[in-house]
N, C-alpha and C positions, 0 to 999 in steps of 0.2 A: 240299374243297369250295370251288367259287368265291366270294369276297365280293360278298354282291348288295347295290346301293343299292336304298334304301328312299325312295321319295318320300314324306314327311306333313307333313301341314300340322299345328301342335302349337302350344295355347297359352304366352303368353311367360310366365307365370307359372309355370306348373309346369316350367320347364326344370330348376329345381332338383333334379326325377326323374332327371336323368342323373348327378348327381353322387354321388361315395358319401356316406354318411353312413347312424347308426344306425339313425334314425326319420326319415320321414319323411312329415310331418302336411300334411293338407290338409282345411280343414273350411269351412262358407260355406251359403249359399242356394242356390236352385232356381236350373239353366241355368247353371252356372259351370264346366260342362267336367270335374268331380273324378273323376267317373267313366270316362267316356268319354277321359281324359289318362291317368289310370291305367293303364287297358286297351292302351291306344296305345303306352304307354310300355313296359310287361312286353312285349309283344309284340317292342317292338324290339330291347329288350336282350336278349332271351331268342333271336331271331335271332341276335347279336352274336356270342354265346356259350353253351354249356350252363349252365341253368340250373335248379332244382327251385325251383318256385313254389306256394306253399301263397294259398290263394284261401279266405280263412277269415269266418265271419261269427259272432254269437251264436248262432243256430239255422241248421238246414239240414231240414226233412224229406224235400227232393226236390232233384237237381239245379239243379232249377226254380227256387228259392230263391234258386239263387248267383247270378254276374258270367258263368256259364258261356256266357248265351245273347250278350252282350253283348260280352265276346271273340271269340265266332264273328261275330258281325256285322261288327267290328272288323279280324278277319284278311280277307274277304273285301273291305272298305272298303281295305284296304293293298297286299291284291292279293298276298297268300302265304299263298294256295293250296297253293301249289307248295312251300311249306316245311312248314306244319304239318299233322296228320292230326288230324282229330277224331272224337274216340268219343263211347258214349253216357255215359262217365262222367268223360275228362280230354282234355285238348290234349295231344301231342308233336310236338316240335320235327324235323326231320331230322339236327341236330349231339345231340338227345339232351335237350334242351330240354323241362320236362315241366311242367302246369298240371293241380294236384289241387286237389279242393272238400271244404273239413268245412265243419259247427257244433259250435265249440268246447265246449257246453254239451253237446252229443247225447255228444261223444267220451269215450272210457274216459281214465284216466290213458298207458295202454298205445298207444292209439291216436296222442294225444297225443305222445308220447315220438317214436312212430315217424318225428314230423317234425324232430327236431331237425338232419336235414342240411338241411335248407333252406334256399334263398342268401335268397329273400325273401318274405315273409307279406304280402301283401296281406289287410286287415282293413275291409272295406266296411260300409257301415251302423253305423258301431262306436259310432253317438252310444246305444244299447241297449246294448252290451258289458258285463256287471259285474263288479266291484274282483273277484268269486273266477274270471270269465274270463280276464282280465290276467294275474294272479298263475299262473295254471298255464298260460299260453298263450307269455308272454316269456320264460323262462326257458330254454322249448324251444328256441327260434329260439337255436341259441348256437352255429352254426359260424363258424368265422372271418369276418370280414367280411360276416357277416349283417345284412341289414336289415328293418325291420316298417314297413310301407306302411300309412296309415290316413287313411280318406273319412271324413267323413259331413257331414250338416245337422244344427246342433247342436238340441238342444231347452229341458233348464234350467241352468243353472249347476251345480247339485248331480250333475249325470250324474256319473260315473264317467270315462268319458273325457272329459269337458271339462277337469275336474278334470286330470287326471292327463296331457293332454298341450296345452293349451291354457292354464289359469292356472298350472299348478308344472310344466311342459315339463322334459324329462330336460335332462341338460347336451349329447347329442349327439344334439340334434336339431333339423331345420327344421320350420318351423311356418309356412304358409302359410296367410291367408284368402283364396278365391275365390269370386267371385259374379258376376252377371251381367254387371257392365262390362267382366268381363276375360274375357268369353268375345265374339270377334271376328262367330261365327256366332251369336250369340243370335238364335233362329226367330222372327220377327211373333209368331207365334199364340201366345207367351210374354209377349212383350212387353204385348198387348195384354189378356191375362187379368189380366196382374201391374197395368197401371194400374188396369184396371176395381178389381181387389180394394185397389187403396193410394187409391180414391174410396171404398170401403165402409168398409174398416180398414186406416188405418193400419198400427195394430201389428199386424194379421197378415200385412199385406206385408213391414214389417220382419225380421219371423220368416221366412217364408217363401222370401222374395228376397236378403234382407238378410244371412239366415244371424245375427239376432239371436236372443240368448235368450230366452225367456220366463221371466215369472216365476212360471205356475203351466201346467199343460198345457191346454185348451180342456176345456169340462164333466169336471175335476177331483174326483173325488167325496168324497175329504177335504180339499180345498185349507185352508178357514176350520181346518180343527182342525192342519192342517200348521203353516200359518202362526204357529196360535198356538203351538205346539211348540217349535218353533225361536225364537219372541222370546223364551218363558218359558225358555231355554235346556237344552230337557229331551231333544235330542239331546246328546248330554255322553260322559263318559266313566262307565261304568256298572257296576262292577265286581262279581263274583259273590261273594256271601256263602255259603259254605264251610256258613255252621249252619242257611241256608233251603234248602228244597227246590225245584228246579226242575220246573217242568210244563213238559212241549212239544204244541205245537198242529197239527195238519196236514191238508195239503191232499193227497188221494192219487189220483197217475195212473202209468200206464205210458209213454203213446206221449209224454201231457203231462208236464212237470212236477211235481217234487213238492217241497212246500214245507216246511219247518218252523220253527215260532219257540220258540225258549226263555227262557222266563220266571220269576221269581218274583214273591212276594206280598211287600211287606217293609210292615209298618202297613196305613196308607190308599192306597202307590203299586204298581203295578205296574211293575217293572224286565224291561223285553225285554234281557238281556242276548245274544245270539244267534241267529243266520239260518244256515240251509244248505238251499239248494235243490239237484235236479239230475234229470236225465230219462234215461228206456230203462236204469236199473236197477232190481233183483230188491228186495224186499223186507231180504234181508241184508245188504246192501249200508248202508242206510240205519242198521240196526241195530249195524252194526259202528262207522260214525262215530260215531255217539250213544257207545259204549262207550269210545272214542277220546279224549272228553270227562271234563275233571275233573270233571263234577259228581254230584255226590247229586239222582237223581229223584225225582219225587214221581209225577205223573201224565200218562198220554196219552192228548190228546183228540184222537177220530179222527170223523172227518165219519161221517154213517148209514150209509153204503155200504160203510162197511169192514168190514159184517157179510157182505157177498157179495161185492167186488170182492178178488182176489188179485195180490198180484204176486211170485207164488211161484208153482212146480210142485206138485202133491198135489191140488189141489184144497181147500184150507182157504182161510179167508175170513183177512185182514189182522186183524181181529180175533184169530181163535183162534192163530195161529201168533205175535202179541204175546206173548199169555196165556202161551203154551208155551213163551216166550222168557224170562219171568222179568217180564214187563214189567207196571205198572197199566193198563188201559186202561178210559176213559170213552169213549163215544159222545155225542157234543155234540148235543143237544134238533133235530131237525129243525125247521128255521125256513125261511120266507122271505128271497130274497138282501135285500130291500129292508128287512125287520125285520131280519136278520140288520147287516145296515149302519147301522142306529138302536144296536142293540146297539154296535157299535164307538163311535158320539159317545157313549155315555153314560158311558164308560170313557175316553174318550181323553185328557181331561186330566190323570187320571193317572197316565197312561205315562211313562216316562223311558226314552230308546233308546239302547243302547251305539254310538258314533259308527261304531266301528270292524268290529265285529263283526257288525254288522246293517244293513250298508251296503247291499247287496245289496236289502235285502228294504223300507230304508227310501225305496230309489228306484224299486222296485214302486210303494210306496202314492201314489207321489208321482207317476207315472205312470198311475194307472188311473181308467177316465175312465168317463163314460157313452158307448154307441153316440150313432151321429149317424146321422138319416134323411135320406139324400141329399135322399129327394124331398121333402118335408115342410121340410128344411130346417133342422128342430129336434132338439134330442136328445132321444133313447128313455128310459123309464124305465129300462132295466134296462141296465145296465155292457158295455162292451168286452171279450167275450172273446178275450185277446191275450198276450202275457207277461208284463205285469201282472198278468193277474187267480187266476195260481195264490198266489203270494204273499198278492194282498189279499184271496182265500178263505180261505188258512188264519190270517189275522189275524181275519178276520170268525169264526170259530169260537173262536181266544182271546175278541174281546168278548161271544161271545154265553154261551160258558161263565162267565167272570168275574162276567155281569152274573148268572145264576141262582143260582149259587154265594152271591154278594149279598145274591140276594132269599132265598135259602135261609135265613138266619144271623137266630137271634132277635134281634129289636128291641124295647127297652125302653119299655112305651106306658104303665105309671103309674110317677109316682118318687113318694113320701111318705117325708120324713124321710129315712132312710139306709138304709131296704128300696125296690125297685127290681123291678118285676113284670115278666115277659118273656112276651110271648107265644111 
């Protein structure tokens, strides 16, 4: 096949896309081209040469979801038509050239695996990505001269990927911030939302344009009890005691997410030593990890619905097929989310979170927010249902169980002398 030139016009920041290297990082504010350079750029090298491009995010329910539509806009802006063919599920190249879409979190191990020939992973949006996506997502990518592509606009510091490729960056990798200055086309009608909003807020222009962190997320609905978390240093290292029992708490879906925290009692504290979430598996699935796990159970609290909802074949409810598993299981008091989240402050000072193990689930909490009413302007009473909020469901059924459990336990209302009366 003839070598065809490719006329693009491409911003001078991200030229560092053409060069090899392991990782390569681009993160920053709204209008800085990370996107739209990215796409522009798989595009050209993947002309160059045959290429297998994995086009990956934290979720995927639908195509929809991906960079998919945004590459197509992309080849047609480049005017290679005439090279690529597009389906309804991936791009190929005419030299062989091929652009597939997951969500790393949706994917089986197996599925997972299936990409390990890939030259490069593009990872979009990956400021959401968590420590257990990474972990089984780089490993893959391990043909020869493979590289991992990653956008996003960061959110806190505690992210996962900010962490991990922006403050302790691997040793082979560029790390680029992009924002609006170094975008040549930044559009008026950008420009002029971004001042209108840097006259209202400051710091959420900063954020926003800036591609600054924040240091809590907008209507944060534990922010006050986070904050005090981490000054009282009770993210920590948190280590499992072999002679207390663990309870695990969950949040249960099929299509969603599903959550689990494990914990013990040890005194007056609650020690969350462990997080595993994961989605579109079976029931046994979950059950085998758990069994995978050193520890001695004690108990599992399962939201009300796990008396009907299944995620299993037979027709048994998550409940009885527990039971029949060997396993304790409680059903956590049907509450209100809003009481149910009074339940968690009343408990949360005595949490201590293992740093490591409960990473995951500790930048849920630190993520999930109240809705926002466009029109109104203000936020809604009731939380953001988004990826956050399976996590901070099945935390909210740890506080609410903890706190009855509490109230259950006799309390000593006369003392006289060295007898001691209980109600």
């Amino acid at each position: 096949m003839a070598t065809q030139v490719v006329n693009a016009e491409f911003p001078a920041k991200l030229q560092f896309l053409f060069k090899p290297k392991r990782y390569k990082i681009a993160y920053g504010g709204r209008g800085g081209t990370k996107s739209w350079g990215f796409a522009r750029a798989l595009l050209i090298l993947g002309a160059q040469r045959p290429l297998r491009i994995l086009c990956a995010r934290e979720t995927q329910k639908s195509i929809a979801d991906s960079v998919y539509k945004l590459l197509c806009d992309q080849i047609e802006a480049l005017q290679l038509q005439y090279f690529y063919s597009i389906t309804k599920t991936n791009i190929v190249g005419a030299n062989g050239t091929e652009f597939t879409f997951a969500g790393i979190r949706q994917s089986s191990v197996g599925d997972i695996k299936s990409y390990e020939g890939c030259d490069i992973c593009w990872v979009e949006e990956a400021q959401i990505v968590s420590k257990h996506s990474w972990e089984i997502l780089i490993p893959t990518i391990r043909k020869d001269g493979s590289e991992i592509w990653v956008s996003f606009n960061p959110d806190l510091e505690s992210d996962e990927t900010y962490k991990r490729f922006v403050l302790s960056p691997p040793k082979e990798a560029d790390v680029v911030k992009v924002n609006w200055r170094d975008n040549p086309w930044f559009p008026e009608v950008l420009r002029k939302e971004m001042e209108e909003l840097r006259s209202k807020s400051p710091e959420d222009c900063d954020h926003v344009y800036e591609g600054l962190c924040k240091q809590t997320v907008e209507g944060a609905i534990y922010r006050s009890e986070l904050i005090l978390t981490e000054k009282e240093g009770r993210i920590c290292r948190v280590p499992y005691d072999a002679m207390k029992p663990v309870d695990t708490f969950w949040d249960l879906g099929f299509g969603d997410n599903v959550a689990i925290w494990f914990a013990q009692s040890i005194g007056f504290e609650f020690h969350i030593i462990d997080f595993m979430s994961d989605c579109l598996k079976d029931l046994s699935f979950y059950l085998k990890e758990l069994h995978k796990k050193p520890y001695l159970y004690g108990n599992d609290y399962l939201p009300h619905d796990a008396r009907a909802k299944t995620l299993a074949a037979g027709g048994r409810s998550v409940q009885q097929i527990m039971i029949a598993a060997g396993r304790k299981v409680n059903i956590v008091r049907q509450l209100g989310v809003m009481d149910g989240i009074a339940a968690v402050r009343t408990i949360f000072n005595r949490c201590y979170f293992d740093a490591e193990h409960c990473a995951d689930g500790i930048q849920a909490l630190r993520h999930y927010r109240y809705d926002f009413d466009e029109d109104l302007m203000t936020f809604k009473k009731e939380p953001r249902h988004d990826w956050a909020s399976h996590p901070a469901d099945a935390f909210r059924y740890l506080g609410v169980s903890i706190k009855d459990s509490v109230a259950q336990k006799p309390k000593p209302v006369v003392s006289s002398g060295k007898y001691t009366a209980w109600s």
